[in-house]
FILUMSE-133988 format. One record per residue (C-alpha): residue number from 1; x, y, z. Coordinates in steps of 0.25 Angstrom, whole numbers. Each point is the difference from the previous one (the first is absolute). Layout:
! residues N
  resi      X      Y      Z
   NUM      X      Y      Z
...
***
This chain:
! residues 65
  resi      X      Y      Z
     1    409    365    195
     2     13      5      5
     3     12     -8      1
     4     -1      3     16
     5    -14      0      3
     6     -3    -15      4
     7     14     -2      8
     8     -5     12      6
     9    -14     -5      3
    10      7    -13      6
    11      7      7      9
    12    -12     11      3
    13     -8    -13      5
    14     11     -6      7
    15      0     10      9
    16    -14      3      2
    17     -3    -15      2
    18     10      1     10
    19     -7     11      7
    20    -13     -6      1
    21      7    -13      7
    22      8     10     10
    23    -13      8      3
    24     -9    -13      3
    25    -10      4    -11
    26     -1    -13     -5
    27    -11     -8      5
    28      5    -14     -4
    29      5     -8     13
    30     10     -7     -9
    31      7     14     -1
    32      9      3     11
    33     10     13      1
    34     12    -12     -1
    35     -3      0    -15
    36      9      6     -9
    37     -1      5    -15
    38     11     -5     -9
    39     -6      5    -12
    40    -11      4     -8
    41     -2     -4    -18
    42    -10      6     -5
    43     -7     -4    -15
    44      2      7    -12
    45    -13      5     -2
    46      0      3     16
    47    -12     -9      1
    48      9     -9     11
    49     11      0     11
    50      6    -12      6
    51      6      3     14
    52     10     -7      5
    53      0      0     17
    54      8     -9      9
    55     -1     -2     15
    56      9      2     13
    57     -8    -10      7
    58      3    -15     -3
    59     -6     -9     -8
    60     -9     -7     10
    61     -5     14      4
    62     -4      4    -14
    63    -16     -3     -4
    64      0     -3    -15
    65    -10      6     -8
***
């Protein structure tokens, strides 16, 4: 694989998670549009991603899950 290709795909997923919370095409009710990608590691082998999000609203707001 390319020196480039998985910081790439990090920020290729970044973006389009992104875009699917902006758009509402998310059907979890946890999810709301005051969420925000902070970044996106995918695996090596490209079988995982972790995503890291954080929240405008406060904590007493925020459903864990």
């Amino acid at each position: 694989m390319g020196q480039y290709r998985i910081p790439r795909l990090n920020d290729q997923l970044r973006d389009e998670i992104s875009q699917l919370i902006l758009r509402s095409e998310i059907k979890d009710p946890r999810v709301s549009t005051f969420l925000t990608i902070n970044r996106v590691e995918v695996s090596n082998d490209l079988r995982y991603a972790k995503v890291y999000v954080s929240s405008f609203l406060a904590d007493a707001q925020v459903e864990k899950g």
